[in-house]
C-alpha positions as CSV (number, residue, x, y, z in Angstrom):
1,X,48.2,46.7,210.1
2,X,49.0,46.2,206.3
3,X,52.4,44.9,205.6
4,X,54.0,46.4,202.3
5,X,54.8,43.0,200.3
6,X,58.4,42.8,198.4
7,X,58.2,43.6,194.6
8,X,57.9,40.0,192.6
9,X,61.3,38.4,192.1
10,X,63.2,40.2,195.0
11,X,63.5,36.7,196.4
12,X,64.8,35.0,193.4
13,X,67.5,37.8,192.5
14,X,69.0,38.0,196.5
15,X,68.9,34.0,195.7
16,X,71.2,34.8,192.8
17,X,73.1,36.9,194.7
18,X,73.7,34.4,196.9
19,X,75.1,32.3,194.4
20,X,76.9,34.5,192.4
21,X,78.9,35.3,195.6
22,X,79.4,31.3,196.6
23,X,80.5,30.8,193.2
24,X,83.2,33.4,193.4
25,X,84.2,32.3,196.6
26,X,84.2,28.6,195.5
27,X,86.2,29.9,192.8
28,X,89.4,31.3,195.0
29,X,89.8,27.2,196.4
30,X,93.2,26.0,195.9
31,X,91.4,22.8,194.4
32,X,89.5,25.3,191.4
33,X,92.8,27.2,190.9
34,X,95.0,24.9,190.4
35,X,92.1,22.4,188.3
36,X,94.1,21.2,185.1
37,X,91.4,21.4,182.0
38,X,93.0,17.9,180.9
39,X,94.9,15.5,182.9
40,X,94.2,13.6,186.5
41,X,95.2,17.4,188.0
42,X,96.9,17.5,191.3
43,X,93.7,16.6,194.3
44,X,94.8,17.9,197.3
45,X,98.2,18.9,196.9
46,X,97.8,22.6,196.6
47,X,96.0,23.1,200.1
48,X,99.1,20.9,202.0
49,X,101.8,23.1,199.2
50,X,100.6,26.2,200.7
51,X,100.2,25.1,204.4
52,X,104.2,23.9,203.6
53,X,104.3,28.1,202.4
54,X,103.1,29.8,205.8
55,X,105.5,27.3,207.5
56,X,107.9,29.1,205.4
57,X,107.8,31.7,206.4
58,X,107.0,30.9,210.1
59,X,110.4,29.2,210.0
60,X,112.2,32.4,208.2
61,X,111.1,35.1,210.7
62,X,112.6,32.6,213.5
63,X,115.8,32.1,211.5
64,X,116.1,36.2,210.7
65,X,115.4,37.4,214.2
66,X,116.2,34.6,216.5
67,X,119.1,33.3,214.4
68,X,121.4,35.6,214.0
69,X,119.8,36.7,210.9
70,X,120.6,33.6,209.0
71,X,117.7,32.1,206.3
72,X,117.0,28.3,206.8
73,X,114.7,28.1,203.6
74,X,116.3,30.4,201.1
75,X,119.7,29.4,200.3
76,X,120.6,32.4,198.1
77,X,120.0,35.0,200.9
78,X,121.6,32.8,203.2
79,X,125.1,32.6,200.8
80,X,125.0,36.5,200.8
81,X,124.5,36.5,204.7
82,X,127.4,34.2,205.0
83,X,129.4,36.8,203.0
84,X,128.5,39.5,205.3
85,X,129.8,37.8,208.2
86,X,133.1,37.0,206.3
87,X,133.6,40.5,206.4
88,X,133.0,41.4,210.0
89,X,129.2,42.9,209.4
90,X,127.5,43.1,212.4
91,X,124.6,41.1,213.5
92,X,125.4,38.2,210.9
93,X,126.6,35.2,212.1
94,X,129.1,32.9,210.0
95,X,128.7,29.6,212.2
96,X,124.8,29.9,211.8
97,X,125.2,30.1,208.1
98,X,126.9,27.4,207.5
99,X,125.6,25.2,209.9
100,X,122.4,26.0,207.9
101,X,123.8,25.9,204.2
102,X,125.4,22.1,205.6
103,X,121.8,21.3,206.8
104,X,120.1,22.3,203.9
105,X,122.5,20.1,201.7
106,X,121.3,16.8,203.7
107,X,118.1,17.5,203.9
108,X,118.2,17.7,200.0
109,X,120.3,14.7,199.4
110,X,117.7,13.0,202.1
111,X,114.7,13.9,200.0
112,X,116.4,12.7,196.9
113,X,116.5,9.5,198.4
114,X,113.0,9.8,199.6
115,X,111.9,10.6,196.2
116,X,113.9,8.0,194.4
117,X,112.2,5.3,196.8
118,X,108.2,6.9,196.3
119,X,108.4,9.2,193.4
120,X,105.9,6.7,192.0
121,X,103.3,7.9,194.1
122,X,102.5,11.5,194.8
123,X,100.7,10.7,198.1
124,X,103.0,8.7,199.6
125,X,106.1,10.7,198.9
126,X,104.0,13.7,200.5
127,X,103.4,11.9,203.4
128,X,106.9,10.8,204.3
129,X,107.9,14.1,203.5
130,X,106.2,16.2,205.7
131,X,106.2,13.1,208.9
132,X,110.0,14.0,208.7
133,X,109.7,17.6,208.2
134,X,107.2,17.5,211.0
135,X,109.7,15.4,213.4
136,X,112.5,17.9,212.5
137,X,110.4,21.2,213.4
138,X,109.7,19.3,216.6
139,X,113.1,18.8,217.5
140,X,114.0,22.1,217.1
141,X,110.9,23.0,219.2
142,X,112.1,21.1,222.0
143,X,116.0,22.7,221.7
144,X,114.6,25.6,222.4
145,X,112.6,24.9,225.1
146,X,115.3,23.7,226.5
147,X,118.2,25.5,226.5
148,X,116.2,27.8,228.8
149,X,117.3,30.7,226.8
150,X,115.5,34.9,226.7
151,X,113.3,33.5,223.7
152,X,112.2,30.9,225.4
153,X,110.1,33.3,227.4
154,X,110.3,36.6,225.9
155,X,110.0,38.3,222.3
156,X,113.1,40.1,221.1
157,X,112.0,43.4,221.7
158,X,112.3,42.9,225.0
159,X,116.0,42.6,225.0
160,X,117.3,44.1,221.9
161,X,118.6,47.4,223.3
162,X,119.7,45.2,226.7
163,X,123.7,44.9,226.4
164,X,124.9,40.8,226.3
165,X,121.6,40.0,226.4
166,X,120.9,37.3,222.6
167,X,118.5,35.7,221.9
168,X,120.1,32.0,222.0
169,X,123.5,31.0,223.2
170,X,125.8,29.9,219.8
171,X,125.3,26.4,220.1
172,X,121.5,26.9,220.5
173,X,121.5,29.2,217.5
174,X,123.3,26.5,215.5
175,X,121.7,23.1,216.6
176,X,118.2,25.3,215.5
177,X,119.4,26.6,212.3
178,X,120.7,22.9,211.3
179,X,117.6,21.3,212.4
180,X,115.1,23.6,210.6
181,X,117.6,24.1,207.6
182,X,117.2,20.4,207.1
183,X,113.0,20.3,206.9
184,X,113.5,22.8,204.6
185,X,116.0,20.9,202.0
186,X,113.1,18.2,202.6
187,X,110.8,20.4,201.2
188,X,112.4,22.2,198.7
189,X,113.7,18.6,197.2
190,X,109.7,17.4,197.7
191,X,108.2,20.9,195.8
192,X,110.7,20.3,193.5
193,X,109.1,16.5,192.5
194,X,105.5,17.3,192.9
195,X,105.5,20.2,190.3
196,X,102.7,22.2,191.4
197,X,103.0,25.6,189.3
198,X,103.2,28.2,191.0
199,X,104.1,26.2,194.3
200,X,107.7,26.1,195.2
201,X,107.2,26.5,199.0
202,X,109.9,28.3,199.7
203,X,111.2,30.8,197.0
204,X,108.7,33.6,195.1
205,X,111.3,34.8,193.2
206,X,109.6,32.7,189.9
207,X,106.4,33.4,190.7
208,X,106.9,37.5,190.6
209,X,108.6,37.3,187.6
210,X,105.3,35.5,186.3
211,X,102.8,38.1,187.7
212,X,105.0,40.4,186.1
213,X,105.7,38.7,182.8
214,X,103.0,36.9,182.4
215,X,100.6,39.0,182.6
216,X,97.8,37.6,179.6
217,X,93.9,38.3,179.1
218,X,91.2,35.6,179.2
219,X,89.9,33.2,181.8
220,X,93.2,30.8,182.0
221,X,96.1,34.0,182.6
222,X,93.5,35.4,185.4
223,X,93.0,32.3,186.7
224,X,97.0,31.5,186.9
225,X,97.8,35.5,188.3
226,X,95.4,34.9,190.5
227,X,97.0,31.8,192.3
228,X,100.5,33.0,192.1
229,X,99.3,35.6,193.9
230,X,97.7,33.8,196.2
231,X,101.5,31.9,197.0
232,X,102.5,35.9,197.3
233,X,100.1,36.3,200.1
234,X,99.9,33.1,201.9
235,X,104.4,33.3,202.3
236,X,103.5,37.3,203.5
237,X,100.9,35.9,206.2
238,X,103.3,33.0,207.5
239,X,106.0,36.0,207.7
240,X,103.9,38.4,209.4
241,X,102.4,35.9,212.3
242,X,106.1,34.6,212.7
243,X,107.4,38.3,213.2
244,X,104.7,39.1,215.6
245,X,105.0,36.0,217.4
246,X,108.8,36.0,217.8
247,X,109.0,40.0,218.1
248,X,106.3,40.1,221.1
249,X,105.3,36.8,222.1
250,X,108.6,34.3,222.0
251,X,110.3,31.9,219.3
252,X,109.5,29.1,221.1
253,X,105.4,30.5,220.2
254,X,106.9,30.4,216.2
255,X,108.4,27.1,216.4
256,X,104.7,25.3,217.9
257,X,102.7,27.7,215.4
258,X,104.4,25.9,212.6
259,X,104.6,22.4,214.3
260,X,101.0,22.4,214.4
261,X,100.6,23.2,210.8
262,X,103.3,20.7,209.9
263,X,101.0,18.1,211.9
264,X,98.1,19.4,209.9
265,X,99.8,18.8,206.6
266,X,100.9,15.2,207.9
267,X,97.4,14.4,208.8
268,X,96.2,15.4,205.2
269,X,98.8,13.8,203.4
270,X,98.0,10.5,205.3
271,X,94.5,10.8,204.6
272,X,95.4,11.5,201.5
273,X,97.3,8.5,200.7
274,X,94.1,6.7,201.9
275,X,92.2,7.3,199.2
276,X,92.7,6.2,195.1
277,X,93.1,9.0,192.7
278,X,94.4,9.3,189.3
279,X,96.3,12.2,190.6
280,X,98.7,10.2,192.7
281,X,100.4,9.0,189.7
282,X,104.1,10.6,189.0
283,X,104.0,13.1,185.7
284,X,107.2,11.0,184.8
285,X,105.8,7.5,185.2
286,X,105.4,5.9,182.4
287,X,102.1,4.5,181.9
288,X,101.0,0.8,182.4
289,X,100.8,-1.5,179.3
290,X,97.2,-2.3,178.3
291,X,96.2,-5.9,178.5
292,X,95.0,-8.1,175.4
293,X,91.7,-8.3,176.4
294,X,91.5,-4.1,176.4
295,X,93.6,-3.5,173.8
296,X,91.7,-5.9,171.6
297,X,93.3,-8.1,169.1
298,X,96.6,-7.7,167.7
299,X,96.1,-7.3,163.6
300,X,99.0,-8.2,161.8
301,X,100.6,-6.0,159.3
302,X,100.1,-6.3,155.6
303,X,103.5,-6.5,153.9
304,X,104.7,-3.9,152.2
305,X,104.5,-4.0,148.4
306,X,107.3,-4.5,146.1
307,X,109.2,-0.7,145.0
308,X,108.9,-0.4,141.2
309,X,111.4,2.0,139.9
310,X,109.9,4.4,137.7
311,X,111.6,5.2,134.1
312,X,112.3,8.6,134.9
313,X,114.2,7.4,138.3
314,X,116.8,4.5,135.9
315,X,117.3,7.5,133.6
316,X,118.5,9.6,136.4
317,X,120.3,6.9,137.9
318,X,122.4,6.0,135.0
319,X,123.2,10.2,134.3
320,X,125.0,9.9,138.0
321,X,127.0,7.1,137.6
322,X,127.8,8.1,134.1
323,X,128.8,11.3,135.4
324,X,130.7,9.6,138.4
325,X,133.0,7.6,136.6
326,X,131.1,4.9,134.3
327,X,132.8,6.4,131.4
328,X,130.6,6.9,128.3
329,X,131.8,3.9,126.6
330,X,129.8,2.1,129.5
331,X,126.8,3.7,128.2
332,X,125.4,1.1,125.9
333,X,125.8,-1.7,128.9
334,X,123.1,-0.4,130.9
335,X,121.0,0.3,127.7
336,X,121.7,-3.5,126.5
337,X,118.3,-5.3,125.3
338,X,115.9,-2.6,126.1
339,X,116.4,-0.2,123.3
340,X,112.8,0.3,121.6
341,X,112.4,1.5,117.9
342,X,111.8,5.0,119.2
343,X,114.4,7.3,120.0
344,X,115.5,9.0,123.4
345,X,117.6,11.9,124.4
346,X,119.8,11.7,127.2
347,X,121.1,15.2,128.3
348,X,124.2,14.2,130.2
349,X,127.0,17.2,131.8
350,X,130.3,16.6,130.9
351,X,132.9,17.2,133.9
352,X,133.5,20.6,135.1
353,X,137.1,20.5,133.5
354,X,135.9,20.4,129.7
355,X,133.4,22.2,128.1
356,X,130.0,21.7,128.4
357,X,128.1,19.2,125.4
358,X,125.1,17.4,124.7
359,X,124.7,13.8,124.6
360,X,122.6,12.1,122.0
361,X,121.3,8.5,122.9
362,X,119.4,7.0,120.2
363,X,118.5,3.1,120.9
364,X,118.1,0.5,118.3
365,X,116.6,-2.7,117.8
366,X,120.2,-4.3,117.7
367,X,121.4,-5.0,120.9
368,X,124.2,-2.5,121.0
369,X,123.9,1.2,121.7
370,X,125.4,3.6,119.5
371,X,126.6,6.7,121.3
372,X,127.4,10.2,119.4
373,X,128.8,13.3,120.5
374,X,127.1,16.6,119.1
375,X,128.7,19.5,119.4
């Protein structure tokens, strides 16, 4: 039996095919996407940043349908929900909303403090950032759990058309919209320091207006659509598992999905801090003083040589002051003893008030000046 061999390079181009596709996969990494041409760049930051964004919007879809429709992330929504339950609206709830605006508030004035003490050190603000964002989530985990409530066991849509029947009793829904509202003022305050473009965590609102804006030809304005895009779609997938989850499964199924990734982010961020890198280093910290020895030796300044008026710069000189007030009788003392046996021509203006003339210098040997007006 004769086997039909492959044309001659078949091998070789699938090889290249191979490669090509790697590389374009290699090329969607957070790591590539957010590489900085120049600079230390930003190491492992963007993969924990965007695990932070599907916890995001884990945490939202328990806060809008578990809640009482209350956000715990976005504060802007949550300030027009608050309005609507002012006014009587129903299915908003005004104790939710401001237990979460309050929460959100400390948890930004904690991670100010937080970033006051370790702003020096990307790493380690990261990881003391997320262990308490972690231990927050985890609390309101175990709320829930507790109070015993429908969510506990059930998704909404198994009571939302049962009369009395909610989700979480009101001080359930308010303990959990305090708890998580705080994690998220930790974060916002943290996404706030680090400065990742394109990686606020919690808001998109910036980064649509950039796809939209923004939208420039060449390798550097694909590269930068194509990771705000990806912050688009990693916030829509942490939104659609949280809805399923609390819709069909329970809210208490939410809340562990996004403990776990908050431990996974915790466990990067300490291994993280493990290891030296250049970009660990705060954009704002001013850089360390070179020693002697690197710097090499200090050369000390030549001093600057003596300013030599030039003629034309006296001449001017003594027009101004004329002008200002020396009078023109003054004339021959600034002229004294350096008359030559040539003659010069001063064209002086008279003041505004009189009419304009010409001035006629003329220097002499003698050590006086003789000055004559020429109509």
């Amino acid at each position: 039996m004769v086997r039909a061999r492959a044309p001659v390079g078949t091998d070789s181009k699938n090889m290249a095919d191979v490669k090509g596709r790697l590389m374009s996969i290699q090329r969607l990494r957070p790591r590539t996407l957010w590489h900085s041409p120049s600079g230390p760049g930003f190491g492992p930051l963007p993969d924990i940043l965007l695990t932070l964004t599907v916890v995001t919007g884990l945490v939202d879809a328990v806060s809008i349908l578990a809640l009482g429709r209350v956000f715990v992330a976005n504060m802007t929504g949550n300030v027009v929900f608050a309005g609507f339950a002012i006014v009587g609206a129903p299915g908003f709830s005004l104790s939710a909303s401001l237990f979460a605006l309050a929460g959100f508030l400390i948890g930004a004035a904690a991670g100010g403090r937080l970033t006051a003490r370790t702003a020096h050190d990307r790493a380690v603000h990261l990881r003391g950032a997320t262990a308490i964002e972690l231990v927050l989530v985890a609390a309101a985990l175990v709320v829930a759990v507790v109070s015993g409530d429908s969510a506990v066991s059930h998704g909404t849509l198994d009571f939302t058309h049962a009369a009395g029947v909610v989700p979480f009793s009101g001080g359930v829904m308010d303990a959990l919209a305090f708890l998580l509202a705080i994690a998220m003022g930790i974060q916002n305050s943290t996404a706030r320091k680090l400065a990742v473009p394109d990686l606020t965590t919690t808001v998109l609102t910036m980064t649509l207006t950039g796809i939209g804006a923004d939208a420039r030809t060449g390798r550097r304005g694909r590269v930068t659509m194509t990771r705000r895009i990806l912050a688009v779609a990693t916030m829509l997938a942490g939104g659609v598992l949280g809805a399923w989850l609390v819709l069909n499964v329970s809210t208490v199924a939410a809340l562990a999905v996004a403990t776990a990734l908050l431990l996974a982010a915790t466990l990067g961020a300490v291994q993280a801090a493990r290891h030296p890198g250049a970009w660990r280093a705060s954009a704002a910290a001013p850089a360390s003083p070179q020693s002697p020895a690197a710097s090499g030796p200090t050369v000390p300044a030549s001093p600057a040589a003596p300013t030599v008026p030039s003629p034309t710069a006296v001449s001017s000189a003594a027009s101004s002051l004329l002008v200002r007030g020396f009078g023109f009788k003054s004339l021959h003392r600034m002229f004294a003893g350096s008359a030559g046996s040539g003659g010069t021509r001063l064209m002086l203006r008279a003041p505004i008030s009189r009419p304009r003339r010409t001035l006629a210098v003329r220097p002499r040997t003698s050590r006086w000046a003789q000055v004559s007006r020429c109509r």
